[in-house]
N, C-alpha and C positions, 0 to 999 in steps of 0.2 A: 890588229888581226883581221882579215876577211874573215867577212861572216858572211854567205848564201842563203838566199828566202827568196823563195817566187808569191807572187799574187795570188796567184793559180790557187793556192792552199785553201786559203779560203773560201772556195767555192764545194769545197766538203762539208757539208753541215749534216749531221748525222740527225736520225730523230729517234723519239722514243724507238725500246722494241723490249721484249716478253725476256726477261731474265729469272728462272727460279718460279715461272708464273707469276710472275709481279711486271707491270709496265715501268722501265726502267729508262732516266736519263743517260743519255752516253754520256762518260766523259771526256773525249775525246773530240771537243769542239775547237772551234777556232780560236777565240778567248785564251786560250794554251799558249798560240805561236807569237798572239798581240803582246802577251807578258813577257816571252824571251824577246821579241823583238822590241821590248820598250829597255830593257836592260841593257841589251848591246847599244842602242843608241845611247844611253844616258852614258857608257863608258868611252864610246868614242872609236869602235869599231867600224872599219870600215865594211858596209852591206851592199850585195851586188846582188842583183837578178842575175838568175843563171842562161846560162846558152842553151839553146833546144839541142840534147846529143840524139835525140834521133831512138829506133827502137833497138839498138846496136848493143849499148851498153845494157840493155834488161835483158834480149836474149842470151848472153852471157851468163846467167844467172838462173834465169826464168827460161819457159818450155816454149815455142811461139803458139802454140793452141792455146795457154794462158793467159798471155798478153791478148791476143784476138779477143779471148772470152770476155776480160778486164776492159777492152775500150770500146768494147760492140754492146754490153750487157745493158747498160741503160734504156740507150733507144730498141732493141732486141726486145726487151722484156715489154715493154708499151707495144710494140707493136704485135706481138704476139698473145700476150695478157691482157693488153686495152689499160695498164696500169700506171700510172706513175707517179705511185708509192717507190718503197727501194724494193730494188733484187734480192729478194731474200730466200734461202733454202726451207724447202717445204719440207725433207728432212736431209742428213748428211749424209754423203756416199762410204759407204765398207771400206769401196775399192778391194775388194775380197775378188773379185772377175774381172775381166775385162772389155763388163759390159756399157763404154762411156755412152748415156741418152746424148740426143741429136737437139731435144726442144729446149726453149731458154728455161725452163721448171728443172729440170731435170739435168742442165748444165748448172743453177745457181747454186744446187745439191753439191753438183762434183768438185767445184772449184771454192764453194765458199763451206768455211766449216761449222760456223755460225749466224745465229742474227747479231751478231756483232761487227761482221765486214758489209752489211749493206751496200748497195750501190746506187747511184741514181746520178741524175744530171750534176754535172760538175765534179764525180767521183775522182773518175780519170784524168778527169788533168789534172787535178788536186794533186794526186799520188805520180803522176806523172812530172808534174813541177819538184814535188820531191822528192823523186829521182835524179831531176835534172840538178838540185839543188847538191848530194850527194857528188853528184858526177862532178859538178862546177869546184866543191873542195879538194876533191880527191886530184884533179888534174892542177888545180894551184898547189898543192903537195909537188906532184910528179915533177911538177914545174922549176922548182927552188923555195915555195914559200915553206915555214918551218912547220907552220900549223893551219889550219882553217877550222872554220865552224860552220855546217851544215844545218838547219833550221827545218825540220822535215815532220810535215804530219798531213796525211796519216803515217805515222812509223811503220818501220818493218819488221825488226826482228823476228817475231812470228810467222812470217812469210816464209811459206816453204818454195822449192821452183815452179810448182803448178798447184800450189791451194794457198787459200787466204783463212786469215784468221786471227782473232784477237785483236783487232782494229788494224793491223796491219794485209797490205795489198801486192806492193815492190817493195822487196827488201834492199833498203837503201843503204845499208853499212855493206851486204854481200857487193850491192853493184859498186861502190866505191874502193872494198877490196880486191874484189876481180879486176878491175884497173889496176888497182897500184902492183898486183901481183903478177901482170900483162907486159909491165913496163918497168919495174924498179925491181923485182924480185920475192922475195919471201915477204908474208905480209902476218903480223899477229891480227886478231880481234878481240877486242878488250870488252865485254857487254858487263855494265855496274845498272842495268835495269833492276828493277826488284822481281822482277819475273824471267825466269830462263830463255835464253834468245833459242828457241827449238828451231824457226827455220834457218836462221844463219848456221847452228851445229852441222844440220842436216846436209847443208846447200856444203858445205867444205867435210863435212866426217869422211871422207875417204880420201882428202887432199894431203901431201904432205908438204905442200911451199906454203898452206894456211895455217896458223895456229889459232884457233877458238878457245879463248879463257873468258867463263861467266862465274860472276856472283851473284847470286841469286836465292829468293827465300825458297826452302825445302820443296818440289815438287810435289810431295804429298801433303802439303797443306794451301800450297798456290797453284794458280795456272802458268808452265801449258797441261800440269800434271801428268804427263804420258814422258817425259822427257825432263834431264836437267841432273841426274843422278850422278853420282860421282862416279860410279862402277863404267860409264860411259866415255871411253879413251877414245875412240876414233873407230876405224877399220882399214884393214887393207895398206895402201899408202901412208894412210892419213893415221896408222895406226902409234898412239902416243902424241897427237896433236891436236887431242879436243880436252882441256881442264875444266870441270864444274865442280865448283865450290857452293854447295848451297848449305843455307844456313838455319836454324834454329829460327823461330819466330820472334821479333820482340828484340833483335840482336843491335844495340847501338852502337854510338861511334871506336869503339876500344875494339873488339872482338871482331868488325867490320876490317877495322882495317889492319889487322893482324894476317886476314885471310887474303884483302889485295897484297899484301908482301911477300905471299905464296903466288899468286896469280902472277906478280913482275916480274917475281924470280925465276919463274918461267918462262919469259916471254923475254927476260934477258938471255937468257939460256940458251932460245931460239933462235938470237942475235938475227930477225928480220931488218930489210931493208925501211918500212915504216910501219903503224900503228893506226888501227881502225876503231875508234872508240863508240861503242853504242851505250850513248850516254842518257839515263833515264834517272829522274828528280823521284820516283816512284819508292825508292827507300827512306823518303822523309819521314822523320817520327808524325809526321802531321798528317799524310795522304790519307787519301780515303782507304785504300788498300789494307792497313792497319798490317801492316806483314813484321818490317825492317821499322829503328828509332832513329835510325840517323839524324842528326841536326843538322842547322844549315852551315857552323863552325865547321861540322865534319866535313863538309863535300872540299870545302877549302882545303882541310886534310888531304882529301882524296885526289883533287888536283895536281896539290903537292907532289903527292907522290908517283901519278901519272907521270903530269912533267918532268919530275925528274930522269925516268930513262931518257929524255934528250932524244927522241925520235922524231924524223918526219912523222907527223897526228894530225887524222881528216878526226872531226868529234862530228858525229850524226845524232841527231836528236833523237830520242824514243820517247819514251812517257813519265810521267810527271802527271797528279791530276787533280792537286793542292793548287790550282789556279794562281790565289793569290799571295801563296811564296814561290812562286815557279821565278822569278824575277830575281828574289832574293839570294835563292839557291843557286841558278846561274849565276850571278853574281858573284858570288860565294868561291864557286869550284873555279870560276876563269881568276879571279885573282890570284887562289892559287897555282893554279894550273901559269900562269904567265909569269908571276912573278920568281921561280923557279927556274922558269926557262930565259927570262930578260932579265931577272934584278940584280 
């Protein structure tokens, strides 16, 4: 299977920041992508640096005064603040007016939602790499290949088209479905994050060639909390093409996967031309998150049953932040996930 990772990723290294009043480590380090990247290689997948697609494929997706914000913010903010610490929101914008500020204080406000999306040197090409990363599976999809696997962090799903948030920057599954949806037709998006992909809903809720199905723990007990509801179908166009399945706390591998065979069933339903998998290790019974029990047998389950619809599938990474089974759990779901589609 092609598997995609840029370099680039690593040059996002987050640092502490003020969670709850407490100084908090991210988890969202590098250390993440070195564990899936040492599993694919130990299975024998073939990994490619991706090709620079340019800013083409994000505006697609994204606003271009976003992206601007996003690759200008770093040096913008030293040069204007004398700082170079991360770009961080001194507080977050209403967005209640249409008053957008002009200074980088007051831009880190409108566009970033949190001290959780920081920014600083090496941010952007970080999240630009994957993107590219994103871009590079989706187009070996368009291509003929059956599947790929995208290796991408910072993640996106929480990225909406002009705000950041929850460690995500470019929504890497939107810009690899907005391709396949550009060039092959109708495209589902599968999100098994432990947390509700809010910006991907957001970025397609009024599309009707996208279907958006998540699983996800309860949004009144996880983030993004504002979103993730089941009462939430779509609008407009897109009205009856957004499923959210969210679940009880504490919910293991039996009851998990009862609810992805409502999510397939859908999304057989839908009979698109391929499958956009926002694939997150974050319902591990073992994450820090403590949400979802899943095991790491389960995610093999999960795969299974993925693979089974036999769809062109770009899988994009999201989160995972059990470090040292992130390995295993990939492991885990591409066997099954493969062996279903090859055995």
């Amino acid at each position: 299977m092609l598997v995609t990772y840029s370099q680039a990723q690593a040059l996002h290294v987050p640092r502490p920041y003020v969670l709850r009043g407490v100084m908090t480590q991210p988890r969202e380090i590098p250390a993440r992508a070195e564990q899936l990247l040492d599993a694919v290689r130990a299975a024998g997948h073939d990994i490619r640096s991706p090709q620079d697609f340019g800013r083409g494929p994000l505006l697609g997706v994204h606003t271009e005064d976003y992206v601007s914000f996003l690759e200008a913010a770093a040096a913008r903010w030293q040069a204007e603040e004398g700082d170079t610490g991360p770009v961080m929101p001194v507080t977050a914008a209403l967005r209640r007016t249409a008053s957008r500020p002009s200074s980088a204080r007051g831009l880190a406000g409108w566009y970033l939602a949190s001290a959780s999306v920081g920014i600083e040197a090496g941010t952007w090409e970080a999240m630009a790499g994957a993107a590219n990363c994103a871009m590079e599976a989706a187009e070996a999809v368009r291509t003929g290949a059956g599947e790929a696997y995208a290796i991408c962090r910072p993640p996106g799903h929480h990225a909406y088209a002009d705000l950041a948030g929850g460690y995500c920057y470019l929504n890497n599954a939107a810009i690899a479905a907005q391709h396949l949806a550009g060039t092959m037709g109708r495209v589902a998006v599968l999100d098994v994050d432990v947390h509700h992909g809010n910006g991907t809903q957001d970025i397609f809720y009024a599309r009707s060639d996208v279907l958006f199905v998540s699983l996800h723990a309860d949004p009144d007990l996880a983030y993004p909390f504002y979103a993730g509801r089941a009462e939430e179908c779509g609008e407009g166009a897109g009205l009856g093409c957004n499923l959210n399945l969210p679940l009880p706390a504490g919910v293991g591998d039996g009851p998990y996967l009862q609810e992805l065979d409502r999510g397939l069933a859908a999304i057989q339903a839908f009979n698109p031309a391929a499958l956009v998998v926002s694939l997150g290790f974050d319902a591990f019974e073992g994450d820090s998150s403590r949400l979802l029990a899943v095991t790491t047998p389960g995610f093999a389950q999960i795969g299974d049953r993925i693979g089974a619809l036999r769809l062109p599938t770009v899988l994009v990474q999201e989160g995972g932040y059990a470090v040292d089974h992130l390995a295993a759990n990939l492991t885990s779901f591409l066997t099954g996930f493969l062996a279903c589609r090859h055995g």
